[in-house]
C-alpha positions in Angstrom: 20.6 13.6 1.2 21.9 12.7 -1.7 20.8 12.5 -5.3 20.6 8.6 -5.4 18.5 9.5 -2.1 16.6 11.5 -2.9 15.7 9.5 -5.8 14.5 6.5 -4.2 12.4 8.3 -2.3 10.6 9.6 -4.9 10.5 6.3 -6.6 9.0 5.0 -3.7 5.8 7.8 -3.8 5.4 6.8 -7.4 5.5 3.2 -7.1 2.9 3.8 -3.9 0.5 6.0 -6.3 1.0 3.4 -8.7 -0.2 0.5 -6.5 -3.5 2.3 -4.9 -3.8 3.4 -8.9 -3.7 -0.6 -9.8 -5.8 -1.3 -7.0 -8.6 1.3 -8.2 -8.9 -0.7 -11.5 -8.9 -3.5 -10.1 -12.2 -2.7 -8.2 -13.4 -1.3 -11.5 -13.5 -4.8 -12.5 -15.0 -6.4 -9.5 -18.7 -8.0 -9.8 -21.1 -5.8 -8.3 -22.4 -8.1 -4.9 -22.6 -7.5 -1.2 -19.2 -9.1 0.1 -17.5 -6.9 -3.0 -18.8 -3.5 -2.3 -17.4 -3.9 1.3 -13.7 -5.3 0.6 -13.9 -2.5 -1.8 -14.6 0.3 0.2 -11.8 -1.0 3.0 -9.1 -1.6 0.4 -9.4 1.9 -1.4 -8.9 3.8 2.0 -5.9 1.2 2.9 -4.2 1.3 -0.4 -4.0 5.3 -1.0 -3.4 5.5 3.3 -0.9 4.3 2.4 1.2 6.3 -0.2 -0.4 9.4 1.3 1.1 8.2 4.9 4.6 8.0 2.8 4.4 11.2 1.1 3.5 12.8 4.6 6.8 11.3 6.0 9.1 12.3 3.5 7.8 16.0 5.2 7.9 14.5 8.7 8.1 17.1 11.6 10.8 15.2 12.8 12.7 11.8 13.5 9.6 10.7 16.0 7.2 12.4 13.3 8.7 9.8 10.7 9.0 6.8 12.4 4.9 7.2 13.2 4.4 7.7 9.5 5.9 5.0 8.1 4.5 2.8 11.3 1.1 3.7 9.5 2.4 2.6 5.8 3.2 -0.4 7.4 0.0 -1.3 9.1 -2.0 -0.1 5.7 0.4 -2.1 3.7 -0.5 -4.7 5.6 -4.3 -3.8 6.1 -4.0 -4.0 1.7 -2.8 -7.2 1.4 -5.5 -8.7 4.1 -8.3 -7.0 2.2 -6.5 -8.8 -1.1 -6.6 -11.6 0.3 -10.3 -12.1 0.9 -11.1 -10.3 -2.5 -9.3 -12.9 -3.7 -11.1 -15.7 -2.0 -14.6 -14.0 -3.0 -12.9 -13.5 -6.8 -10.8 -16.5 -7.5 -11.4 -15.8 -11.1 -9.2 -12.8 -11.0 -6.4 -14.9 -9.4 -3.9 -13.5 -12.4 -4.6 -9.8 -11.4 -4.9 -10.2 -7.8 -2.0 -12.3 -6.5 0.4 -9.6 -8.3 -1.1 -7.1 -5.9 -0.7 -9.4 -3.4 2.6 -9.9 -4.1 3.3 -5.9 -4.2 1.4 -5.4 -0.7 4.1 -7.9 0.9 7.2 -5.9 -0.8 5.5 -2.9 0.6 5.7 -4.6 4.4 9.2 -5.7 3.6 10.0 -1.8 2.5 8.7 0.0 5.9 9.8 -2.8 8.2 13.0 -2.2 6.3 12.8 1.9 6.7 11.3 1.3 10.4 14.9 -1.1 11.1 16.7 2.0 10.0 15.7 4.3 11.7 15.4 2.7 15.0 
């Protein structure tokens, strides 16, 4: 691997942390009801699945090992941006820091089906 590599790779577990990191303050923010406390629970556990399944890849046992990982980013990635969605349909008053995340969560799907193409 090389150095260019190596470094988007690493870029990747950054921008990952960054995004469940995001995702954490936006809940922060979140009025305190029923429907909330729900969609928040969910998205926390999809959003850091997710960069936690892509740091566990980059150590992957093996080809097989990898492909399953990043098979898991995908589906959280896409998990994220569902519970987004209806956070944003119960919060439409955050529309200006939501659909950004939004936005993020479908260049994460992109990403893995991207990797997943690869390494098929």
């Amino acid at each position: 691997m090389n150095n260019d590599q190596k470094s988007k790779k690493f870029d990747l577990e950054e921008r990952t942390l960054n995004f469940a990191k995001k995702i954490i303050d936006l809940v922060k923010i979140l009025p305190k009801n029923s429907v909330n406390f729900e969609h928040i629970s969910q998205i926390v556990r999809s959003s850091g699945s997710m960069g936690a399944n892509y740091r566990e890849a980059n150590d992957a046992l093996g080809k097989k090992d990898f492909y399953m990982r990043i098979k898991i980013c995908r589906k959280e990635s896409k998990e994220t941006k569902f519970w987004l969605e209806l956070i944003l349909h119960n919060n439409t008053g955050l529309a200006n820091q939501i659909e950004p995340l939004i936005s993020e969560a479908s260049e994460f799907i992109k990403i893995f089906s991207a990797i997943l193409n690869k390494v098929v």
